[in-house]
C-alpha positions as CSV (number, residue, x, y, z in Angstrom):
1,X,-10.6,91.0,135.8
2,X,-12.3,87.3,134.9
3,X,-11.9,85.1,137.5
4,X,-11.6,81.3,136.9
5,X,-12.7,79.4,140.0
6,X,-13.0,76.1,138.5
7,X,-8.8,76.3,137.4
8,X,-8.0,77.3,141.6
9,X,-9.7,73.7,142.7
10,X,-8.1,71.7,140.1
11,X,-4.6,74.0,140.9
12,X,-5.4,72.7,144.5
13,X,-6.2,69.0,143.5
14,X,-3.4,68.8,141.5
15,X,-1.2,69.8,145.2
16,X,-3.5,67.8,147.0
17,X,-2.4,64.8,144.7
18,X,1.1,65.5,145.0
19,X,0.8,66.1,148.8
20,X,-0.8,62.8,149.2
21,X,1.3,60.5,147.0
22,X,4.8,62.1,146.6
23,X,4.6,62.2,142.6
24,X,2.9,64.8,140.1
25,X,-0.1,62.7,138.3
26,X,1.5,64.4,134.7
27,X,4.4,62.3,133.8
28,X,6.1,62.5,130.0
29,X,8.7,61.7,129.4
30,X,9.9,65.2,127.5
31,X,8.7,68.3,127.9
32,X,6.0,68.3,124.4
33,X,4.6,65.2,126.4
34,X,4.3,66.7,130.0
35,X,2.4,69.9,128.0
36,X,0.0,67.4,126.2
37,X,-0.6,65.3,129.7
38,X,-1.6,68.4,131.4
39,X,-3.9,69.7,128.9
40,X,-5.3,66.4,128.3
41,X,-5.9,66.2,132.4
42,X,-6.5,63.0,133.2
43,X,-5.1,61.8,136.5
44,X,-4.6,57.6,137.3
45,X,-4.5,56.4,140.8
46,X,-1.7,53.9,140.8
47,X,-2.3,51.3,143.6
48,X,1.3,51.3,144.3
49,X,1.1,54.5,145.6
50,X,-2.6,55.5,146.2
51,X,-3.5,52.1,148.6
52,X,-2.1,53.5,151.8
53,X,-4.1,56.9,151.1
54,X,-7.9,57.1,152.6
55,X,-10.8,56.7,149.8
56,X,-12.0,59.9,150.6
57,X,-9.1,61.5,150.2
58,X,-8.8,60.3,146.7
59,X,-12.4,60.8,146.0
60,X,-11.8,64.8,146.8
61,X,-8.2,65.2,144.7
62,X,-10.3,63.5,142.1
63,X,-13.2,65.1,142.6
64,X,-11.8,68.4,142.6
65,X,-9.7,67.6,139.6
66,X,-12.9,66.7,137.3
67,X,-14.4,70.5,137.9
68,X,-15.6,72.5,134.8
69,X,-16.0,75.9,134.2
């Protein structure tokens, strides 16, 4: 069986991000758009939400989040 490590820490950053700001960073507003967000990956750090989080907290979910396989 292949294993892909690189898809468990961005599974984990993307929790991590929800954990830490109370929203999912892939936001469409119908379903074909929520499917192109996701594969397109790329996570914003609103200020509304992300300011009261620590910097390295963000650096890691984002961190995580850029890993390649």
């Amino acid at each position: 069986m292949k294993t892909y490590p690189y898809l468990i820490v961005r599974t984990c950053s993307i929790i991590a991000y929800i954990l830490l700001c109370s929203y999912s960073p892939f936001r469409g507003e119908d379903i074909q758009e929520m499917i192109r967000e996701t594969i397109e990956a790329t996570i914003e750090f609103n200020e509304r939400y992300w300011s009261k989080v620590s910097d390295k907290s963000a650096l890691l979910t984002g961190s995580a989040h850029d890993a390649e396989g």
